[in-house]
C-alpha positions as CSV (number, residue, x, y, z in Angstrom):
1,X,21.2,-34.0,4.2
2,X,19.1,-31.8,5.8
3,X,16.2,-30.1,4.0
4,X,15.2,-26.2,4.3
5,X,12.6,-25.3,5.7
6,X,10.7,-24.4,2.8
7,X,10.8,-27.9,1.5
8,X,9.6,-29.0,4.8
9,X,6.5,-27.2,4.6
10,X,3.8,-29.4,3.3
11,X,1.3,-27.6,1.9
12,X,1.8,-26.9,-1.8
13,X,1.2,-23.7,-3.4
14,X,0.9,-21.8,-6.7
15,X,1.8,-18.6,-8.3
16,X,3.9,-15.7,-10.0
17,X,7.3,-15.4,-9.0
18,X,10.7,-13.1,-10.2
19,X,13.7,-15.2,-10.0
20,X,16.1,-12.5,-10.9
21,X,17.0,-8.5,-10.7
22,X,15.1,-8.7,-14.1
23,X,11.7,-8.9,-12.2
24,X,9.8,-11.0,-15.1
25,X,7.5,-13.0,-13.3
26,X,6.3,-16.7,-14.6
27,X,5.0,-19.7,-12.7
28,X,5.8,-21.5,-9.4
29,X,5.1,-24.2,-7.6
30,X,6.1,-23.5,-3.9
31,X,4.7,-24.6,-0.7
32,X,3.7,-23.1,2.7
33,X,3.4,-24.1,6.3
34,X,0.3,-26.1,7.8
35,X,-2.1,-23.8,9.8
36,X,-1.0,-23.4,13.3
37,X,-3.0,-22.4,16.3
38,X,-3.2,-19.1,15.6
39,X,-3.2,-19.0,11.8
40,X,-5.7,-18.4,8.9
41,X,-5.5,-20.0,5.7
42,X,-7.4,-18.7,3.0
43,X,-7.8,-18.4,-0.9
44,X,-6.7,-15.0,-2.4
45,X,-9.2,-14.0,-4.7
46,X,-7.8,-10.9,-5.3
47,X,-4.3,-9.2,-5.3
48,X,-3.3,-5.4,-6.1
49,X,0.1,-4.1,-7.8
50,X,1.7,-1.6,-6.0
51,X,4.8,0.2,-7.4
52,X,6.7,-0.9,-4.5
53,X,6.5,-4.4,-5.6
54,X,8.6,-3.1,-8.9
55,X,10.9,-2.0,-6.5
56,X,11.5,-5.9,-4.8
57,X,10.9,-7.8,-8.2
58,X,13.8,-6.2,-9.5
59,X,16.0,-5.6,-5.9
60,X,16.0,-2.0,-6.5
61,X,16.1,-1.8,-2.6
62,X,18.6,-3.9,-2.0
63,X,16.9,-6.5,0.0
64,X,15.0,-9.3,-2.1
65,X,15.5,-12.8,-2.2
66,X,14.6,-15.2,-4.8
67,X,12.2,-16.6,-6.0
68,X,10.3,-13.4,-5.1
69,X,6.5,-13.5,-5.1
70,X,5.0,-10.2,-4.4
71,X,1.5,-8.8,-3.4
72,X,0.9,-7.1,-0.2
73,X,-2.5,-6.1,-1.5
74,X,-4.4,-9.3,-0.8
75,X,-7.9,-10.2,-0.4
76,X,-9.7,-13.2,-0.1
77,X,-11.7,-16.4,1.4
78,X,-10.7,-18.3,4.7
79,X,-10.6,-21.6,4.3
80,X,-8.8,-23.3,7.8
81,X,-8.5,-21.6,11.1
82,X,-6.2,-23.3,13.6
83,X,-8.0,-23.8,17.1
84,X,-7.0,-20.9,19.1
85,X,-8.0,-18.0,16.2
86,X,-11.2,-16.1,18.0
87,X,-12.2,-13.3,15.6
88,X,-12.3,-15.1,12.3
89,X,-14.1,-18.1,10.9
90,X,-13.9,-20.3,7.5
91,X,-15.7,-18.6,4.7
92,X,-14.8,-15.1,6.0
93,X,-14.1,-12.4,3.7
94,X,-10.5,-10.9,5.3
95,X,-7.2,-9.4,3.9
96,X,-3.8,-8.9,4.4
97,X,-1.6,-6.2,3.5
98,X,2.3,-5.2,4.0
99,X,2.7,-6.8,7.2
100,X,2.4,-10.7,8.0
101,X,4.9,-10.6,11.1
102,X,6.8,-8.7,14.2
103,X,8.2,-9.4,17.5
104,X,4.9,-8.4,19.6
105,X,7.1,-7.4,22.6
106,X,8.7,-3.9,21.5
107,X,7.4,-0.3,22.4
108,X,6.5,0.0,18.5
109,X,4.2,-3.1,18.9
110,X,2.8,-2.5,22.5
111,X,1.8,1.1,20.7
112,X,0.3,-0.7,17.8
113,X,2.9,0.8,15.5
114,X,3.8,-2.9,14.3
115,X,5.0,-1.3,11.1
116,X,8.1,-0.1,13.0
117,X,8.9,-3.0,14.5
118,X,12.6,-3.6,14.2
119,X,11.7,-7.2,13.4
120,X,8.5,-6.9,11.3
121,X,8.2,-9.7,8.7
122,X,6.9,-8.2,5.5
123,X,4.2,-9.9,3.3
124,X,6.8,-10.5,0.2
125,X,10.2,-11.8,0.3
126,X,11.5,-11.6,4.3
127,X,12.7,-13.7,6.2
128,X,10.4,-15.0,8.7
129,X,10.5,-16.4,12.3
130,X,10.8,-19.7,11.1
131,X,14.4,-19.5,8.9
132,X,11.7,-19.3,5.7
133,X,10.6,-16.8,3.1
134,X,7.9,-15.0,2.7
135,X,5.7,-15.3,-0.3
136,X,2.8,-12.5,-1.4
137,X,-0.5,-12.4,-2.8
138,X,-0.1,-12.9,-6.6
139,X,-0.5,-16.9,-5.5
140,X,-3.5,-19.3,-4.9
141,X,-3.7,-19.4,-1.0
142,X,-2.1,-17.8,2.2
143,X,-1.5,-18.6,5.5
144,X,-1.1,-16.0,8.3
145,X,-1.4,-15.3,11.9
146,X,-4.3,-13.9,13.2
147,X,-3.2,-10.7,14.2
148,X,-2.0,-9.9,11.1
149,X,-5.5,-10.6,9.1
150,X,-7.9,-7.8,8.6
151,X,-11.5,-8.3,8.5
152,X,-13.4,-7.3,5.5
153,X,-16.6,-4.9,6.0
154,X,-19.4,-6.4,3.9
155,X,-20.3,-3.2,2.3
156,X,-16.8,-3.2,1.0
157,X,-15.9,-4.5,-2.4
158,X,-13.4,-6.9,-2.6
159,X,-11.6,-5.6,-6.2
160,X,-11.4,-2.5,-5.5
161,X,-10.9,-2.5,-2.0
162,X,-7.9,-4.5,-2.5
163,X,-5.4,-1.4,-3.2
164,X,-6.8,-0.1,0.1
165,X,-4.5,-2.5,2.3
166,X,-1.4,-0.1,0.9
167,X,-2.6,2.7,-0.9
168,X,-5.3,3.3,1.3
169,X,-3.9,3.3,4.4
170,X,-0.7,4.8,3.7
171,X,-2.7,8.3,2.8
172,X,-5.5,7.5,5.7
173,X,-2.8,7.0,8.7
174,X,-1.0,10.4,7.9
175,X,-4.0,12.2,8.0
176,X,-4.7,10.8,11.5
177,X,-1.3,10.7,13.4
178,X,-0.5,14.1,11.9
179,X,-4.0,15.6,13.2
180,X,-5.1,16.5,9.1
181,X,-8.6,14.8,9.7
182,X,-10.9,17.8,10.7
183,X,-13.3,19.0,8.7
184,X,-12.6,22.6,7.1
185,X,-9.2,22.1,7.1
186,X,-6.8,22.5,3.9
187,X,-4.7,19.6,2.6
188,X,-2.2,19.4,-0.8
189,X,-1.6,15.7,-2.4
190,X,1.0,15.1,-4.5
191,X,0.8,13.1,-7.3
192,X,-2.1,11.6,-8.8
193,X,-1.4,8.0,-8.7
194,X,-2.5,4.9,-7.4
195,X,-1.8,6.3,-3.8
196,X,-2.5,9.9,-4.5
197,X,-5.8,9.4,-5.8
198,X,-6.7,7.3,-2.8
199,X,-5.2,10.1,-0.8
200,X,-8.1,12.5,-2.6
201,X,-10.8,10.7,-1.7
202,X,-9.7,9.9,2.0
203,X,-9.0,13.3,2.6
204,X,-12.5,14.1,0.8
205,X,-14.3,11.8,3.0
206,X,-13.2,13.5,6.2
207,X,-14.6,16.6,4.5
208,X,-11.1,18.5,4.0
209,X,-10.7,21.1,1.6
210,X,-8.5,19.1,-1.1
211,X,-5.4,20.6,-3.5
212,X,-4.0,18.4,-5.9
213,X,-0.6,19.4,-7.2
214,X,0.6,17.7,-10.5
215,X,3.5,18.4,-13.0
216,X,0.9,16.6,-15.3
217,X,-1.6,19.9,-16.5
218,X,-3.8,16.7,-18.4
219,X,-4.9,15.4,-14.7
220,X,-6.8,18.5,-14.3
221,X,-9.8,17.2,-15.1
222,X,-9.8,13.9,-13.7
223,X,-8.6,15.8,-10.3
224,X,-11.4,18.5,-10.0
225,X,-14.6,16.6,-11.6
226,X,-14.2,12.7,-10.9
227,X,-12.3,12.6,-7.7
228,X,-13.8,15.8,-6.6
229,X,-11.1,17.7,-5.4
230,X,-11.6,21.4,-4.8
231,X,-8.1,22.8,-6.7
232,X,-5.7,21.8,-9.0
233,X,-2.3,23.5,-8.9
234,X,0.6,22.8,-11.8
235,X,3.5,22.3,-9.5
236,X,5.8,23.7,-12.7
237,X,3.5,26.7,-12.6
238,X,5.5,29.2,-10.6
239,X,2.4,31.6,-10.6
240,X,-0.1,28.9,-9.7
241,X,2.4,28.0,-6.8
242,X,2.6,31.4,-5.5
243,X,-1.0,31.8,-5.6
244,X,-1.0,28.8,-2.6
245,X,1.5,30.5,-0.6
246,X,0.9,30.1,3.1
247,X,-2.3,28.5,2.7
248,X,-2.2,25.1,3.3
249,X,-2.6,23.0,6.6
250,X,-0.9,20.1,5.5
251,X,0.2,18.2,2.6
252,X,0.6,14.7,1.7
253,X,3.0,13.7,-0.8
254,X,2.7,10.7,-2.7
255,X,5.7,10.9,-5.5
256,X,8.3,8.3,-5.4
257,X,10.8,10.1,-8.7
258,X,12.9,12.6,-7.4
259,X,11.8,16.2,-7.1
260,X,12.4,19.6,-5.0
261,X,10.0,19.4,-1.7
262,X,11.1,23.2,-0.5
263,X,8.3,24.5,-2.9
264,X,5.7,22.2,-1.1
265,X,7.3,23.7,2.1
266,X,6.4,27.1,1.1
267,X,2.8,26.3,0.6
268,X,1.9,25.6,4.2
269,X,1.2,27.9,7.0
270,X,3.1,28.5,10.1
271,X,3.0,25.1,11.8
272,X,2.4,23.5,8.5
273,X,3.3,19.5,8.2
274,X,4.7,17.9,5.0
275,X,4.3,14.1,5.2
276,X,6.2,12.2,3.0
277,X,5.2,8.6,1.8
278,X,6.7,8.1,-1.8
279,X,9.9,6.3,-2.1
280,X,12.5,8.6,-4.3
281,X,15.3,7.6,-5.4
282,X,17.4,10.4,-4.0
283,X,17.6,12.2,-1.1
284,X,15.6,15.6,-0.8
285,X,17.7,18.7,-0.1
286,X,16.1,20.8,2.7
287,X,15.8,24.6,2.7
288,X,16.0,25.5,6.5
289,X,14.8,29.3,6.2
290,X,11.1,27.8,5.7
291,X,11.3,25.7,8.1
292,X,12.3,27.7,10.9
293,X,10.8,30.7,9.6
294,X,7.4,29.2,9.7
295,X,7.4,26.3,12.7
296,X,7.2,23.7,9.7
297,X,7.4,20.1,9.7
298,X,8.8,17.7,7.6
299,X,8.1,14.0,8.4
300,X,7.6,10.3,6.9
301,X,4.5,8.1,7.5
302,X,5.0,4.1,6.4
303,X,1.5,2.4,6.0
304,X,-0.1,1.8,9.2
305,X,-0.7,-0.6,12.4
306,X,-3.2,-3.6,12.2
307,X,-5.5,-1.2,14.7
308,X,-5.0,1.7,12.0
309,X,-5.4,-0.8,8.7
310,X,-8.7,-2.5,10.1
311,X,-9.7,1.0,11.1
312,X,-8.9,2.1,7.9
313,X,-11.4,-0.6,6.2
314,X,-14.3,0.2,8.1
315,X,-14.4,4.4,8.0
316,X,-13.5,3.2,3.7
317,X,-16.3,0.8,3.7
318,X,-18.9,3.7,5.6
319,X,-18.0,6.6,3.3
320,X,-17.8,4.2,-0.3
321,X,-13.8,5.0,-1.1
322,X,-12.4,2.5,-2.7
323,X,-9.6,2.2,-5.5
324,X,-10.4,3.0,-9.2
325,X,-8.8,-0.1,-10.7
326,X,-8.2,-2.1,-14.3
327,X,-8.6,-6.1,-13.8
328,X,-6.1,-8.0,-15.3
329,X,-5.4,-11.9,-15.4
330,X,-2.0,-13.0,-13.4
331,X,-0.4,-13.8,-16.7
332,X,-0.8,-10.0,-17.3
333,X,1.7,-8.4,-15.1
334,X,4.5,-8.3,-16.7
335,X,2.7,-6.3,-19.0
336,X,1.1,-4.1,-16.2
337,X,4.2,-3.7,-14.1
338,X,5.8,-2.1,-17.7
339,X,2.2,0.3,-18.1
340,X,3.5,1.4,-14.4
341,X,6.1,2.5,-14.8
342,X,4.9,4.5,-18.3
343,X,2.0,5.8,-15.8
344,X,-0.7,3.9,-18.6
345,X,-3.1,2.8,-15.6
346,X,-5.8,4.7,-14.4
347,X,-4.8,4.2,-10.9
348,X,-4.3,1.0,-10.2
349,X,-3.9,-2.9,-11.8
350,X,-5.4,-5.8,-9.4
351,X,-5.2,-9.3,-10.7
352,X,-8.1,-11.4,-10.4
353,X,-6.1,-13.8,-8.9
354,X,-9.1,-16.6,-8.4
355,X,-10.4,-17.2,-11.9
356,X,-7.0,-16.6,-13.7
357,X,-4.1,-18.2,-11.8
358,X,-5.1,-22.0,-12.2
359,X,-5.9,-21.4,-16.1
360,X,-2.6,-20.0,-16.5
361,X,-0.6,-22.5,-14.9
362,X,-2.4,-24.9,-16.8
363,X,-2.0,-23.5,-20.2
């Protein structure tokens, strides 16, 4: 009988997997390829928790195969370079984030858009060139092609850093493409989560005038005096809204529960962009009169390139933004995954992946 090609691979590995839609993780033994010529092996040290891996524990998208492990948030230690990898070496500090694949030929990857790739291999849970599955970062080692690995600034701390490889360039990349980097202008983010409070302190560190908007008054606080944004705006506040009228340059929204988007519209000038990189549920409904009325723009942004994401790390690493994060041991995130989606975290859980996945397995 022949064997699958995940029992083929010879290299075994450890970690956290979901083996049904009820996304409770617990122990696995797994394996993974040996390092080919262009691959990096290295020990994951650390691993963030993004709310999107919620999403694929439980197959809320519609696409996850099990066993699932998940982490596209992943930093650690290389330990085995195959013989034709030229920018990395063993005991380099590196990362990988949503991406671990794509087809290298299309117009999206020629751009550097690899994101887009109609064949992109995702970190978690896709199916790869191979006929196998990928498996994330909540595990003891990866292996992954070179061009897919991110070099890690030294100035750059590895814990909190971590969330950076989504959170941080899903807010940084918008700000680019869309032209919201120059100092003096005026940007809204929405939500103040574990991307939205990244978003703050990106957009901060290209010195924009910052507006958070929150249906959570309680933030206010935490929004003006430790991430330093400039306003705070109630978004149920229909006076605090109107004040903003017209005013904005842009605005980067972050929320993944469904909510009304035509009020964000009305905040930004003539030419205004709304950039949308939360996940809801449902679809948004559109008012056209702002739109056409004011030259508006409403458009998407998903993470960023490899060019983007390493560019990402370094201007992170030069102006000190990193993640605030809680630490947690792997056998903790069942536990954390539930304090997401009750907003308990303060922004965002990374598992100490090194010191706490071999005592769990072996308790």
């Amino acid at each position: 009988m022949e064997k699958s090609p995940d029992l083929e691979h010879p290299i075994k590995a450890y970690g956290y997997a979901a083996r049904d839609t009820s996304g409770t993780l617990s122990p696995l033994t797994f394996s993974r390829r040996t390092t080919r010529d262009k691959d990096v092996r290295f020990r994951v040290l650390y691993c963030g928790i993004c709310h999107t891996d919620i999403h694929f524990v439980k197959d809320e998208l519609g696409m996850s195969s099990y066993p699932f492990i998940p982490g596209h948030e992943i930093v650690g230690v290389v330990t085995e370079v195959g013989r034709e990898v030229e920018k990395i070496k063993i005991g380099d500090k590196v990362g990988v984030g949503f991406l671990v694949g794509s087809c290298n030929l299309c117009e999206m990857c020629a751009n550097e858009n690899e994101q887009y790739c109609a064949k992109l291999v995702m970190t978690s849970g896709s199916p790869n060139f191979d006929g196998t599955y990928t498996y994330g970062g909540y595990s003891d080692h990866m292996v992954c092609e070179e061009h897919f690995v991110l070099r890690w600034p030294d100035n750059l701390p590895l814990d909190s850093g971590a969330p950076l490889l989504c959170a941080g360039i899903t807010s940084y990349a918008p700000l680019k493409k869309f032209g919201l980097d120059k100092p003096g202008m005026k940007v809204g983010v929405v939500g103040l989560g574990g991307v939205g409070h990244v978003a703050v302190k990106m957009a901060k560190a290209f010195g924009l005038e910052v507006t958070v908007f929150s249906t959570s008054p309680a933030k206010k606080q935490e929004a003006l005096e430790v991430l330093k944004a400039d306003n705070f705006i109630n978004s149920r506040d229909e006076e605090q809204m109107q004040v903003v009228m017209d005013t904005l340059d842009g605005v980067i929204d972050t929320v993944s529960v469904n909510h009304a988007i035509t009020p964000l519209l009305n905040v930004l000038k003539p030419n205004g962009k709304l950039i949308v990189v939360g996940l809801p549920e449902k679809s948004f409904e559109v008012s056209a009169a702002p739109l056409v009325s004011g030259g508006k723009i409403v458009a998407g942004s998903m993470i960023g390139g490899l060019k983007d994401t390493q560019e990402m790390l370094d201007f992170a690493a030069k102006h000190g933004v990193t993640a605030d994060i809680e630490i947690i041991p792997i056998d903790y995130v069942n536990t954390a995954m539930d304090r997401i989606l009750k907003s308990d975290v303060r922004y965002r859980f990374v598992i100490d992946v090194a010191n706490s996945l071999s005592a769990s397995l072996s308790s």
